[in-house]
N, C-alpha and C positions, 0 to 999 in steps of 0.2 A: 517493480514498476518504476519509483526512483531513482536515481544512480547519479553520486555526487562524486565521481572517483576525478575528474578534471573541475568540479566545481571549487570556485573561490569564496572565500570571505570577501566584498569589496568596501564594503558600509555596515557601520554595526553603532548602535548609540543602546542606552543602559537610562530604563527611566524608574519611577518606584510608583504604583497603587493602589490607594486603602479601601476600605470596607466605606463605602460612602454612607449607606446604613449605620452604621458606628461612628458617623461625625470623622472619623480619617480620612487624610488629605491628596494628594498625587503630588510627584515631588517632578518636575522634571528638571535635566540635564540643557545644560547651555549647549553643547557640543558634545558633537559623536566622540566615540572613542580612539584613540590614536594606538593602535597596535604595534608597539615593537620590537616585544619577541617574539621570535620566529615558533617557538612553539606553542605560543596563545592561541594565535588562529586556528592551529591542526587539531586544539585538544576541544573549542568552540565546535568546530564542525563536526567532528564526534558527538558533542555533545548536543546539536542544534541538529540534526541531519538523521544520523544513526535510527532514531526509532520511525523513521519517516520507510526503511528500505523495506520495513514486511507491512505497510499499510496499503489494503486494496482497492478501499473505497473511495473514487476523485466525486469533489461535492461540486456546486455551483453556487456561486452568491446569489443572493436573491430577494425578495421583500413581499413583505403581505399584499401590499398594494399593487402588484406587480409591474411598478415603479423602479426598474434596477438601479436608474442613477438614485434612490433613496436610502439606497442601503451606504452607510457610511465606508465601511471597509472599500466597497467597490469602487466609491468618489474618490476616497485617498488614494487606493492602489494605481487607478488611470489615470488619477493627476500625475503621478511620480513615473509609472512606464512610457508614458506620453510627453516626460519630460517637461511639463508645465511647473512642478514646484519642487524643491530641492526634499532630498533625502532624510534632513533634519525634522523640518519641517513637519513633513507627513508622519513623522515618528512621534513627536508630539502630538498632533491629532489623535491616532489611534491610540495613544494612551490616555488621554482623556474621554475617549469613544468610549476605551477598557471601565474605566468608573463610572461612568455614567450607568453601564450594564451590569454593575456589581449590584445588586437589588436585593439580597441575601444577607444577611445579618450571617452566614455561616460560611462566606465565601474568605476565603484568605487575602492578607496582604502581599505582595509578592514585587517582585523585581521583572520589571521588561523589557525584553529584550527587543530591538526593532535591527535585522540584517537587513541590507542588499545582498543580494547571492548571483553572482554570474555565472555559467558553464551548467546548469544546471539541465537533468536529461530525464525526463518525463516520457515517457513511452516511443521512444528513440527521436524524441523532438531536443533539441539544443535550447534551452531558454533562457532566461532573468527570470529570478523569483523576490519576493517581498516576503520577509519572514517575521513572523510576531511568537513570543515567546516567553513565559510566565514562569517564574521560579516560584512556588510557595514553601517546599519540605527543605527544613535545615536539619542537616544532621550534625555530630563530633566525629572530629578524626583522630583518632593518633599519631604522633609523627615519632620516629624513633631518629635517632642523630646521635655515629660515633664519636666519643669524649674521652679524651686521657688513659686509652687501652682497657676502655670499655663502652657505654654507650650512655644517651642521656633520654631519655622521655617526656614525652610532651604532648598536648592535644590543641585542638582549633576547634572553637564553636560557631553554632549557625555557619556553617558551610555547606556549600552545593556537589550533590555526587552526579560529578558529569556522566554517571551511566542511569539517570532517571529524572527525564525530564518530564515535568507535571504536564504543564499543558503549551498547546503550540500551535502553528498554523503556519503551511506555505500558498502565497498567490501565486500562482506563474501568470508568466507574460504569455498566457495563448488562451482560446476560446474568450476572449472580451466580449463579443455579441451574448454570451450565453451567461454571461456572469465569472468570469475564468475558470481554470479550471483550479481546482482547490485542496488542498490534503489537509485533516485535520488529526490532534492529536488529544485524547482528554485522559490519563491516567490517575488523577487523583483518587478519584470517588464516583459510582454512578447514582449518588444521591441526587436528590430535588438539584438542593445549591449549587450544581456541578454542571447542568444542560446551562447553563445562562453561556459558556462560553461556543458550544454551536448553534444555541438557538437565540440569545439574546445579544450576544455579542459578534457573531460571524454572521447571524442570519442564514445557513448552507441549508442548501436540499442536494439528494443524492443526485447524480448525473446517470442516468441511464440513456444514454444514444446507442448507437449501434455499435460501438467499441466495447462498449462496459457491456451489453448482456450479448454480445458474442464473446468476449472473455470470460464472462462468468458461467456462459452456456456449458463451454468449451473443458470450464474444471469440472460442473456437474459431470457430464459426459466420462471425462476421466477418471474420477473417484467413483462413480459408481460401476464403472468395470473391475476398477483396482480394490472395489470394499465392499459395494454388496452384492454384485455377482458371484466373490468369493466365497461370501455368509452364505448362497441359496443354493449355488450351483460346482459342481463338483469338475472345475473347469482347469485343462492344462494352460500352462502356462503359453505356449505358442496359439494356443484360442485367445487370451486376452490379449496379446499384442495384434492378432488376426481384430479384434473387435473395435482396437485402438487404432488401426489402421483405415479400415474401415468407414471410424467418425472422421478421421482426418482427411481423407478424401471427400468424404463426404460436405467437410465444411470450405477446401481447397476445392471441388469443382460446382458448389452452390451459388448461387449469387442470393438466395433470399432463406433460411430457417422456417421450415414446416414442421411441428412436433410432431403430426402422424405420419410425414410422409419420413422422416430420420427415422424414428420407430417401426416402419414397416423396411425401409429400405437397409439399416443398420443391426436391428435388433431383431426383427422378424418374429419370434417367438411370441405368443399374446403375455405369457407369464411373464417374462424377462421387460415386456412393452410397459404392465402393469405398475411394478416394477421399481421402474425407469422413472415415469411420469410420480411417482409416490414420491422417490428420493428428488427429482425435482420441485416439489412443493416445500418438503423440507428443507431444502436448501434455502430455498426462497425465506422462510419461514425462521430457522436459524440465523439467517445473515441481516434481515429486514432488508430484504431488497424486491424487485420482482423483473422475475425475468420473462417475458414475453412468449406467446405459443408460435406466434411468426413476427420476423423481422429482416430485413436487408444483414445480410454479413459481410462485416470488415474484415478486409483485408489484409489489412495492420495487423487487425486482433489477432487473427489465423497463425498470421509469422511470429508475433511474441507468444503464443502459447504452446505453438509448435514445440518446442522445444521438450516441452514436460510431456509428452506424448512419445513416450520410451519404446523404438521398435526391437530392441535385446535382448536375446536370448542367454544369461549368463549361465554357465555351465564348468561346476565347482567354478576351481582356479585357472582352467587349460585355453577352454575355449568360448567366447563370444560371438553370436549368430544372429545377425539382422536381418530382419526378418519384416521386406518390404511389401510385401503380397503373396497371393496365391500358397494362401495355406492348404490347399492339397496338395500340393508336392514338398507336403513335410509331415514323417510318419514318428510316430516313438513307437518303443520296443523297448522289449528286458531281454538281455540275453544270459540266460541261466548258465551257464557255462564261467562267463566272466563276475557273475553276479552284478549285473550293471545294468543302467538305463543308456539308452543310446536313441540318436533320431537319422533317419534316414533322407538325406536331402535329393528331389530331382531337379534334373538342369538342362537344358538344350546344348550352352556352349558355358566354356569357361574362359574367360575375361581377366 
């Protein structure tokens, strides 16, 4: 869903805060940080970016009052993409936003981080993002360093493993009317003390428009030909690509999602319709989301998901067969002679 592969570092500042609870203080920085080695930034975005590429969920800002200019994050973020107040600036706000929302006597003290991020690409849109970012876990390192034809030993304490970032958040510069749109990250813990950073200090609710539950319609649909049609039904493999085919037309010449009318017109079967509708509640159910029995289908969604919707037929190492329709003019066979499975394809013309 993310893709920072032409993405920059352009603004980055480094603040520090404490447990407000605990009488500890927020320290901030006079000035961003001036980067000037060339591989600081690369090993940052790694580290700032990276866990962001398998997150599915886009949130929206938003506020009880249903007041969106109330929610702080959102006031800052529109000041700075709107260009009304500088980069510093707003960094320090949001860190003091951060402690203000520390309310937990069990929350850690941490380091934050505040980026600009330019080039960034959200479901094929080009953006600016605003990035907030909380180091709480130190760990030791070892460092080994050859000495006089052998070698010397040594460690570093309280340092950051840039492969496990606690916790984090990107704004992007698009959907502003709706609260942007938002990617959230919380690894630490899913203790009590641990929601304060989506629920007390981001304020996000999930974003379900016609994008998000046509894409997430779109995985139901596919995992469950891929997993539990396999669990009930004793099905070749040219039937589940014929089934995957199928929904993809199905969602490429629809304009609006009917769950009976996909079900009657894709799956047919009552048992397999059953099913269907089972494994979508649990989906729902598993991910806390919820996906809709009818809705407008995107467009978008269709062409980014397209891709995971596999029409291949691999066979061993020799031969690969896509396999775009009209699966009756494709037969399998044994042929006892060769000892072998083989499929029988027809055609009109050959191209």
């Amino acid at each position: 869903m993310l893709s920072f592969f032409e993405a920059s570092l352009a603004e980055l500042a480094v603040h520090r805060v404490g447990n407000k609870m605990l009488d500890e203080h927020y320290i901030l920085s006079d000035h961003p940080l001036q980067l000037q080695d060339e591989l600081l930034p690369k090993l940052l975005m790694q580290y700032f970016l990276s866990p962001f590429e398998k997150v599915q969920e886009v949130y929206h800002l938003s506020h009880s009052s249903g007041h969106l200019e109330l929610n702080e994050l959102y006031h800052f973020a529109k000041l700075f993409f709107e260009g009304e107040a500088d980069f510093h600036y707003i960094g320090q706000q949001i860190t003091k936003h951060l402690y203000e929302s520390s309310n937990h006597p069990k929350i850690k003290a941490g380091e934050v981080y505040v980026a600009h991020f330019e080039q960034v690409q959200l479901e094929g849109e080009v953006i600016q993002a605003l990035g907030i970012f909380k180091s709480e876990t130190k760990e030791t390192y070892l460092k080994v360093y050859p000495e006089q034809g052998g070698f010397k030993l040594d460690y570093e304490e309280n340092a950051i493993n840039i492969q496990k970032l606690d916790k984090g958040c990107l704004i992007l510069n698009t959907a502003k009317e709706e609260g942007f749109n938002v990617l959230a990250i919380d690894q630490t813990n899913k203790q009590q003390e641990a929601v304060y950073w989506k629920d007390d200090f981001m304020q996000v609710r999930i974003r379900n428009d016609n994008f998000y539950q046509t894409g997430n319609l779109m995985q139901v649909c596919k995992n469950f030909v891929k997993e539990k049609l396999e669990e009930n039904y004793e099905m070749e493999r040219a039937d589940r690509i014929d089934l995957l085919n199928r929904s993809m037309t199905y969602f490429k010449e629809k304009e609006v999602f009917e769950v009976d009318d996909f079900s009657n017109e894709v799956l047919g079967d009552p048992n397999a319709i059953a099913l269907f509708k089972a494994y979508k509640s649990d989906f729902e159910e598993q991910h806390e989301i919820a996906i809709g029995n009818n809705f407008p289908i995107s467009g978008k969604a269709v062409k980014k998901e397209a891709k995971g919707f596999k029409s291949v037929l691999k066979l061993d190492k020799n031969f690969h067969v896509y396999i775009h329709g009209k699966r009756d003019f494709v037969e399998k066979g044994f042929d006892e002679d060769k000892g072998m499975h083989f499929y029988k394809l027809y055609f009109e013309q050959e191209s």
